[in-house]
C-alpha positions as CSV (number, residue, x, y, z in Angstrom):
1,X,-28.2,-3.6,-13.7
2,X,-27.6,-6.6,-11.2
3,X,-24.4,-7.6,-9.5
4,X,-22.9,-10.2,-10.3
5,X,-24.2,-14.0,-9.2
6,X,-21.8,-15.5,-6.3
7,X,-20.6,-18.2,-8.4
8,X,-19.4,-15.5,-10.9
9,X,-17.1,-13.4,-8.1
10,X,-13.7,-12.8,-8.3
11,X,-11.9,-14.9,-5.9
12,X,-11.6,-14.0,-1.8
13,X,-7.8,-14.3,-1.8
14,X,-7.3,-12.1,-4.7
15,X,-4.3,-9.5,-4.1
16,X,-3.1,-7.1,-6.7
17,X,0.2,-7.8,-8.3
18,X,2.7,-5.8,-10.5
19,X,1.8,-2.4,-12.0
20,X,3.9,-1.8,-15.1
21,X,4.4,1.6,-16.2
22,X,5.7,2.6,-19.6
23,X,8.8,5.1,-19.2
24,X,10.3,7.7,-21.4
25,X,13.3,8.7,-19.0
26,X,14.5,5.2,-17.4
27,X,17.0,6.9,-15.4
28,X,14.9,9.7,-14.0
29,X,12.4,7.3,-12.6
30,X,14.4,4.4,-11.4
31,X,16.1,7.3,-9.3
32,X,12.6,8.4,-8.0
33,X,11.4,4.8,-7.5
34,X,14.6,3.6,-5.9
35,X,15.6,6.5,-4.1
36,X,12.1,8.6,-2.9
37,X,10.2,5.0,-2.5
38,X,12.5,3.0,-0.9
39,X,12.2,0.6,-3.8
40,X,15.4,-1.9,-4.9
41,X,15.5,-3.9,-8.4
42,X,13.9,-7.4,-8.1
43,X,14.1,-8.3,-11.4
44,X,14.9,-6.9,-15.0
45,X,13.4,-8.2,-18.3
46,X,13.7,-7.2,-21.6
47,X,15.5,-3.3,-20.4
48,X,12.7,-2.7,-17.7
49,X,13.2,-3.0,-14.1
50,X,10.9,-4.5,-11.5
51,X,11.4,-2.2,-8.3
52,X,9.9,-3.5,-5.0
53,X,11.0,-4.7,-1.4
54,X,11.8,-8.0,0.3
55,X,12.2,-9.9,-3.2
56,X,8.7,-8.9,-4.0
57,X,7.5,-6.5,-7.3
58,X,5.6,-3.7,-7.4
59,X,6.1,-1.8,-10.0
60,X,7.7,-2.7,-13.6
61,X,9.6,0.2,-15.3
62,X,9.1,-0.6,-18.7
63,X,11.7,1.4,-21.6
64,X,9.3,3.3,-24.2
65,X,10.7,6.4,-25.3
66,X,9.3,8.4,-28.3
67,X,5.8,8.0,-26.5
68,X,4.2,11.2,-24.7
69,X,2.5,11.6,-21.4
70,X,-1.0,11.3,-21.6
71,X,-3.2,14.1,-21.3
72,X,-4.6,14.8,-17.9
73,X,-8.3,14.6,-19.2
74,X,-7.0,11.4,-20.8
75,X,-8.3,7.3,-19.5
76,X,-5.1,5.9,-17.7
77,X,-3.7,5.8,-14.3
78,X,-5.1,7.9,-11.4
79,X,-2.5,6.5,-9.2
80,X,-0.8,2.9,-7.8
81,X,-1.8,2.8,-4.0
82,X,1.1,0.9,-2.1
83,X,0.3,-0.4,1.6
84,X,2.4,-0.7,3.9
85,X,2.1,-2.8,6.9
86,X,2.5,-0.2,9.6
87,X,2.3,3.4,10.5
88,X,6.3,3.7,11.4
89,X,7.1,2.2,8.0
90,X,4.9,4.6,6.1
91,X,6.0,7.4,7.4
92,X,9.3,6.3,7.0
93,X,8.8,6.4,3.1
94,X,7.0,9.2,3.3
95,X,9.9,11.3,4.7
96,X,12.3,9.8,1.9
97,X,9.7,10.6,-1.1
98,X,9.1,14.2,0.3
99,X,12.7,15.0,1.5
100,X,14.0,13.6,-2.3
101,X,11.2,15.8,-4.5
102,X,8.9,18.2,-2.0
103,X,7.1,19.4,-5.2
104,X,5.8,15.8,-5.6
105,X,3.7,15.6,-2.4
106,X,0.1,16.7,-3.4
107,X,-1.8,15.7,-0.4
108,X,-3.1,13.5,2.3
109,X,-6.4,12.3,3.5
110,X,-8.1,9.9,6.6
111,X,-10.1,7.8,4.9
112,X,-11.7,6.4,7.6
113,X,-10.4,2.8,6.6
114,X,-7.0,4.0,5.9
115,X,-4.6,6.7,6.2
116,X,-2.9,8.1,2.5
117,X,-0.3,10.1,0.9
118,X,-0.5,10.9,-2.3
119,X,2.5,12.0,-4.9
120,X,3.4,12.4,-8.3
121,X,6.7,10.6,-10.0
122,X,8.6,12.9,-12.6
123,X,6.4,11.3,-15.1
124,X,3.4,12.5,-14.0
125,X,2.0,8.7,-12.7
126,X,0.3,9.4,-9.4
127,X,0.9,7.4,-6.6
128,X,-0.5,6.7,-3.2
129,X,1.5,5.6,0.2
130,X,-1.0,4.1,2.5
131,X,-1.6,2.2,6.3
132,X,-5.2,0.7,6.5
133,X,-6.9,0.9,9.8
134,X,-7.4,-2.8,11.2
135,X,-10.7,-3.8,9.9
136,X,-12.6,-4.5,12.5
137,X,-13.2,-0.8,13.0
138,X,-14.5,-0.3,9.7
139,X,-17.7,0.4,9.1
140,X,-20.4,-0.8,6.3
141,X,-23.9,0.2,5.0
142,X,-24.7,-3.1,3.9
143,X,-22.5,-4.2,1.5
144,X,-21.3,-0.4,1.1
145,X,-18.0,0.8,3.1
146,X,-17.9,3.9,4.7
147,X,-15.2,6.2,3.9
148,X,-14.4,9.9,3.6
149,X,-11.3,11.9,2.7
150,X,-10.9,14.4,6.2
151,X,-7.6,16.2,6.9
152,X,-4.7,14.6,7.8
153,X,-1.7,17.1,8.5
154,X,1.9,15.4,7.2
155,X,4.2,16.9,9.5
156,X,2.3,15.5,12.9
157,X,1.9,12.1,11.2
158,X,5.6,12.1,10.7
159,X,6.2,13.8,14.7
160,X,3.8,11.1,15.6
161,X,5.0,7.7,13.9
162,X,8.4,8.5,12.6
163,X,11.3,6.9,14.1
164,X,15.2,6.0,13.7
165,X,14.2,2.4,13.5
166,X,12.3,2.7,10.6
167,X,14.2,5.0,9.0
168,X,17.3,2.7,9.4
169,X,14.9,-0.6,8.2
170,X,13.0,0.7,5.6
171,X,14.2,-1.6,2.9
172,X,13.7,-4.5,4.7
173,X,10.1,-3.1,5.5
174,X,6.9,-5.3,3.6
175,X,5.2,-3.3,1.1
176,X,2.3,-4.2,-1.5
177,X,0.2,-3.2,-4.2
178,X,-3.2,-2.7,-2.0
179,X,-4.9,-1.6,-4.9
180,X,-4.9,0.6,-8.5
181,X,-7.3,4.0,-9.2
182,X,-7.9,4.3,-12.3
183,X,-9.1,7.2,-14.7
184,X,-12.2,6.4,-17.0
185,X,-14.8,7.8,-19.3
186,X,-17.9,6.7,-17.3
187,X,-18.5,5.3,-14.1
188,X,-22.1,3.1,-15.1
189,X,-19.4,2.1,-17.9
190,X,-16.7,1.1,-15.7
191,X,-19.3,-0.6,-13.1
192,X,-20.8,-3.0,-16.0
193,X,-17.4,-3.8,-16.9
194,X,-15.2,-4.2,-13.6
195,X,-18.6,-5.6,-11.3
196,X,-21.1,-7.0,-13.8
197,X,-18.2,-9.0,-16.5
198,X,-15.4,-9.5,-14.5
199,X,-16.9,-10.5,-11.0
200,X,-15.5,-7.3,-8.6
201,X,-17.9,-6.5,-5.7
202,X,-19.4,-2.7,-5.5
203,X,-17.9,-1.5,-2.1
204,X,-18.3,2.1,-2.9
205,X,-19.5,5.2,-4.8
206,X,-18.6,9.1,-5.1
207,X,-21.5,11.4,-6.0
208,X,-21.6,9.3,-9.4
209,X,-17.9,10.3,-10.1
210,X,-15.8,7.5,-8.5
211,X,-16.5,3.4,-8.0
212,X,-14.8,1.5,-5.5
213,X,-14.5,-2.1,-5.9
214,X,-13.1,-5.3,-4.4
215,X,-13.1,-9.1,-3.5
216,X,-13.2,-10.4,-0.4
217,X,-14.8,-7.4,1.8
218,X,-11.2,-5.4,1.5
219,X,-12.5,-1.9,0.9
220,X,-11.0,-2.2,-2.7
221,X,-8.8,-3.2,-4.7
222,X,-9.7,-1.0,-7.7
223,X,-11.2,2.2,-8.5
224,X,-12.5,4.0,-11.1
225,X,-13.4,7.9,-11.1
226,X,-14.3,10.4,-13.8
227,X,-12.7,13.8,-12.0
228,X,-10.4,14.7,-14.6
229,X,-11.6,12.6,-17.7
230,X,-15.6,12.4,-17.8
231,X,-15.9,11.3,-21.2
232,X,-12.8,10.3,-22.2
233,X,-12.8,7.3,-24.7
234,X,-10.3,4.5,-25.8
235,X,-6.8,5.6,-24.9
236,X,-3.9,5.7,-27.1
237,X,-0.5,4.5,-26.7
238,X,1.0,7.0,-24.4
239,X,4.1,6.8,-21.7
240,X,1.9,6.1,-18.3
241,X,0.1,3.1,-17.3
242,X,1.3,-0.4,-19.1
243,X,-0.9,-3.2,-17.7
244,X,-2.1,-4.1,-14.2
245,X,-2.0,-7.5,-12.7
246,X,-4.5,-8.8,-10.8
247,X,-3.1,-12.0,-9.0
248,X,-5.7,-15.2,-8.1
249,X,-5.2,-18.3,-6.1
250,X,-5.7,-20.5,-8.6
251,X,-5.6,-21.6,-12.9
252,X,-9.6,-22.8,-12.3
253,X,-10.3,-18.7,-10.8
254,X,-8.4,-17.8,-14.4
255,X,-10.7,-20.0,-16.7
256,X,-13.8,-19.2,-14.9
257,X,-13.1,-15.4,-15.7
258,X,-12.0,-16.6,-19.2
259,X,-15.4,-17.9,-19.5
260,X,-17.1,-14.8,-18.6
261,X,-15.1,-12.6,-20.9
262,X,-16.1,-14.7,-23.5
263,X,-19.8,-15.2,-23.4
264,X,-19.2,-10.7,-23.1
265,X,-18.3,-10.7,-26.1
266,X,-14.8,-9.7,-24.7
267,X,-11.5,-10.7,-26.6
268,X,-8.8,-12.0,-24.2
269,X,-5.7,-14.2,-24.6
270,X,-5.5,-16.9,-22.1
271,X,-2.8,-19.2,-21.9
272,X,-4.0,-21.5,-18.8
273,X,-2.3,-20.2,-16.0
274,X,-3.0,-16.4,-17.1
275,X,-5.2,-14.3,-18.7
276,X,-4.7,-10.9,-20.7
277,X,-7.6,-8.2,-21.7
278,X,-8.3,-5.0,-21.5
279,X,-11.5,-2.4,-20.7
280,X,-13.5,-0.8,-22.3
281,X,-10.6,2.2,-22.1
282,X,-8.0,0.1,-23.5
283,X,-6.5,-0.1,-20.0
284,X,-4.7,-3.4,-20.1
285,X,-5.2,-6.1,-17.0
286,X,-3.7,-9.5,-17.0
287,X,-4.8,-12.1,-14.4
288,X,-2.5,-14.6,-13.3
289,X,-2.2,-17.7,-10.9
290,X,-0.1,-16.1,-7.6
């Protein structure tokens, strides 16, 4: 299999945008989101809430009770990685997440290019709390990024970086969606679909269990990994991940994509300034104009 051609990338400036997540217990996690993240209500729509800071989404609590939680072995979400833009604001959110639900906090990792904290929300929707290194100290095999997953103990990050300033501005501290992990069936699967159709750049790979992809040389902006759900096929409609949306600079980035999608034999709905599929897992992705 062969990358795909330069003219058929996915844009530089592409960011991730919203992850929406579909919600049994509205009140249970609007509590976690608002009060363990540091998260306030941006927007509402239709009964869901749009938590995120400074005006800006991150994540879209959607009402859908009467669905289950997935299975773990089930396609879905691994986890929505948010990024923060320093090492005091971080740690800032980490205290809040870990002092409003301990239980939550399942672990923490250098990766080399970044520094993460990973947690659970009473759903079960994993989520990761992350700093990147500055990139100029990052380093590449070719066009492959080096990373690892070393200890990193959570009480001297938090001696090290936490401070009353932070603690007393977190809300009015930046935060994005750097990027979203998914869960899949297979990884050549998930490569032909996310690198070879829809114009992501290999960054990375995991012993043939995990892909790492991205535009723009960011170390990436998704991932795909088969640790708890190696074989899994087309997922049904569960409580869990809703849709991911994948922001581009402009409505020419959305009908060159369109394009590709259809000459894959791919059905999509595009509407001009946005574009609405899914993978080969049923994992819904919409890409918009920013």
């Amino acid at each position: 299999m062969t990358a795909a051609s330069n003219q058929d990338l996915l844009p530089a400036e592409l960011t991730m945008g919203t992850v929406m997540l579909k919600v049994g217990d509205m009140k249970l996690m609007s509590g976690y989101y608002q009060n363990a993240l540091g998260l306030d209500v941006v927007a509402e729509q239709d009964g869901g809430l749009y938590y995120g800071r400074l005006g800006k989404p991150l994540v879209h609590l959607a009402p859908a009770a009467g669905l289950q939680i997935p299975g773990r072995r089930e396609a879905g979400l691994f986890h929505t990685a948010l990024l923060f833009e320093d090492r005091a604001a971080l740690a800032a959110t980490i205290a809040t997440a870990a002092q409003y639900e301990p239980r939550a906090f399942v672990g923490s990792a250098d990766h080399l290019v970044s520094e993460a904290f990973y947690f659970t929300d009473p759903e079960g929707n994993g989520i990761e709390l992350y700093y990147d290194k500055p990139r100029e100290g990052w380093e590449w095999n070719g066009s492959t990024v080096v990373m690892d997953s070393l200890p990193l103990a959570p009480q001297r990050y938090l001696q090290d970086h936490l401070n009353e300033e932070a603690v007393a501005s977190q809300r009015a501290a930046a935060a994005g969606v750097g990027h979203v992990h998914l869960q899949v069936g297979d990884v050549q699967t998930a490569q032909d679909f996310y690198v070879s159709t829809l114009g992501f750049e290999r960054t990375a790979g995991w012993h043939g269990q995990a892909l790492f992809v991205s535009a723009g040389g960011y170390h990436h902006h998704m991932a795909m990994n088969v640790w708890n759900s190696r074989g899994a096929g087309p997922r049904r409609d569960t409580l869990g991940l809703g849709e991911v949306v994948i922001e581009v600079p402009s409505g020419d980035d959305v009908g060159a994509l369109a394009d590709r999608l259809k000459v894959a034999g791919i059905e999509s709905h595009h509407t001009g300034q946005e574009l609405r599929f899914e993978d080969p897992w049923r994992n819904r992705l919409r890409v918009a104009v920013r």
